[in-house]
N, C-alpha and C positions, 0 to 999 in steps of 0.2 A: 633400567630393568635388571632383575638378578637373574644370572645365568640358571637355566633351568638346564636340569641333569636327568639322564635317560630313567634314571629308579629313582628319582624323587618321592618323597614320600610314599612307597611302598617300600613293605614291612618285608625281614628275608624272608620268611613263613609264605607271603602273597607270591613273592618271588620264585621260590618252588615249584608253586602250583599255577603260576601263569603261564610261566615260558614255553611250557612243552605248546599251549594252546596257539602260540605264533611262531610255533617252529624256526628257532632261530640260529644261526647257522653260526660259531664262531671260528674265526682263523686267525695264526699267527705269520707273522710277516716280518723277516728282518732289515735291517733298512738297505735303502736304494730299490727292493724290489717295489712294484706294480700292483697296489693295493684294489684297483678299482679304474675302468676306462668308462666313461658316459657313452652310451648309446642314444639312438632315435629310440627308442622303445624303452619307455624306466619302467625297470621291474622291482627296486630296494632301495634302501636305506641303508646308510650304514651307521652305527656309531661305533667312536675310537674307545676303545676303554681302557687302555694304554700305552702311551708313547707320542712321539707326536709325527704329522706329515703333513707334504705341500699338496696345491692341487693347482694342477700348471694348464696351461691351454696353448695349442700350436695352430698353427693353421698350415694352405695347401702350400706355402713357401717355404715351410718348416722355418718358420719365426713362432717364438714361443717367449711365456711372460708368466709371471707368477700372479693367479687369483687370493689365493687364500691360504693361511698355514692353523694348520687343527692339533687341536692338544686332546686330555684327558678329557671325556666327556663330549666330545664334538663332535656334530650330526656333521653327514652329510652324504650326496646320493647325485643319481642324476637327473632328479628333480630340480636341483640347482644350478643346471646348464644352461647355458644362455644361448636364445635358439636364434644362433647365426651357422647360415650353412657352411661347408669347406671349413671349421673349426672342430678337434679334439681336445678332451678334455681328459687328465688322468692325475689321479691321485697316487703320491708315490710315498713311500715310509722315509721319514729322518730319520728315526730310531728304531729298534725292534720295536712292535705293533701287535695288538690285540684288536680284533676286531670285530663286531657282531652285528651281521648282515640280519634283516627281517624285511622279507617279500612286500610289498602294496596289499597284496593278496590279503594276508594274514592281519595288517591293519586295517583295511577297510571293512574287513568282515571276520571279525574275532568269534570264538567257538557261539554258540546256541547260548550261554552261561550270561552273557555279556557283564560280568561280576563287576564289582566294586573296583579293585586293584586293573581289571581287564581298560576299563573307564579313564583311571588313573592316569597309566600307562600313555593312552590314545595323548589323553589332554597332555603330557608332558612332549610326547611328539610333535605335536598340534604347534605346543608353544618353544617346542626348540627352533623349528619350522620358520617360524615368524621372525625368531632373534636370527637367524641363520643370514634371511632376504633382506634381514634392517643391516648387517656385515655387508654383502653385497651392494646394497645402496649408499652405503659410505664409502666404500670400495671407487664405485662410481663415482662420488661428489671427491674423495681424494682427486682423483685423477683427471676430474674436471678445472683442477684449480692451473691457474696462467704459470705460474714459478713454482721451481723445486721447492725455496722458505714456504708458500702459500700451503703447498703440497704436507713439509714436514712440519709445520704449526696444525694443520686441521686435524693428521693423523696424533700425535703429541697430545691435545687439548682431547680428543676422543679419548685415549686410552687412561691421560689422567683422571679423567671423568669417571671410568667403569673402576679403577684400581683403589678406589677410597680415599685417594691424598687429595689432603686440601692444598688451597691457592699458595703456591709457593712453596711446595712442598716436594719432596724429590720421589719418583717412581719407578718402574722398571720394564721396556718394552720387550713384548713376548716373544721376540725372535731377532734373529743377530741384525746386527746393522747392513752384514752382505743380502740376507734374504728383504730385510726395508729396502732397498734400492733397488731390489726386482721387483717389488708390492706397488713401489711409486713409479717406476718404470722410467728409473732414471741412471744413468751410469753413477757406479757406484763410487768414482773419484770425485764425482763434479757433486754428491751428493754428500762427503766428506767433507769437501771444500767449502759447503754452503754450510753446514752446520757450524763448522769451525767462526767463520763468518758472523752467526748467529750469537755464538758466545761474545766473540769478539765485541759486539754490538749490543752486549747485556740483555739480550734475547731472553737467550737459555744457558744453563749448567749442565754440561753433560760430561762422564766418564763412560765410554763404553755403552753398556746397554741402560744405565742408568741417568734420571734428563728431570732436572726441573724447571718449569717455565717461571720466567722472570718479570716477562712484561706481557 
């Protein structure tokens, strides 16, 4: 499925005249700060409109792990929390950040007008929404796998898949190799060691953040 983008097709002219109607909040954030903590109570949404960030979860032992890393374009809120008690969840800046909060409020119930571009809008949420929890259920089946290889061949064979390279072709993963080894939740030596492994073994080709599957 192709990434669907917050202003997908609406026109700038629609763009003008929508936003005031869902009052939307923007802020900037340089990195390392505290872009966003989930609560029991979702009030928003966010999307990244610039830069990119993690979004990490601890629990009451202060043990923490990496969910998810968001780029240009990436939804996310705390709709996407996963309702286990004694867990927090917080989204934090890599980079400087752009951000543009919009309430539940103001989506579920857009002005009197309920125009063309206001429609648009919904469905692109609708369907960022959707790609968001299909993220998180690979997330899951990652991390469901017996071995680290198992682990970084399903994540590998995913991202090849969405990036347009064909079979045997070389691609480029969206985040460093230290933040993959917090994503697969695996020490990130032993997860070196397995890759290297892999080559060794005519697996894969990989230099850095760049990996072709071999077999």
């Amino acid at each position: 499925m192709r990434k669907v983008r917050f202003l997908d097709n609406i026109s700038a002219e629609s763009i003008d005249k929508m936003l005031p109607c869902f009052k939307p909040v923007f802020k900037n954030f340089q990195a390392g700060e505290t872009i966003l903590t989930y609560s029991d109570n979702p009030q928003q949404v966010a999307v990244l409109l610039r830069g990119s960030a993690k979004l990490y979860f601890s629990d009451i032992e202060g043990d923490y792990g990496l969910l998810e890393t968001y780029a240009e374009g990436d939804l996310f809120g705390d709709v996407f929390s996963l309702p286990l008690s004694g867990y927090e969840y917080t989204v934090t800046a890599i980079t400087d950040c752009h951000v543009v909060f919009i309430s539940y409020d103001h989506i579920l119930h857009p002005c009197c007008h309920v125009c063309e571009h206001h429609s648009q809008l919904i469905s692109n949420l609708f369907l960022m929404t959707t790609q968001r929890s299909q993220e998180l259920s690979l997330h899951i089946n990652i991390l469901g796998q017996p071995t680290t290889r198992k682990k970084l061949l399903t994540y590998l064979q995913f991202i090849q898949a969405g990036s347009g390279a064909g079979e045997g072709e070389p691609f480029e993963i969206p985040m460093s190799l230290g933040s993959l080894s917090e994503y697969l939740c695996v020490e990130r030596t032993a997860m070196m060691r397995e890759i290297r492994k892999m080559n060794e073994d005519g697996i894969v080709e990989s230099n850095r953040r760049q990996f072709r599957l071999l077999a």
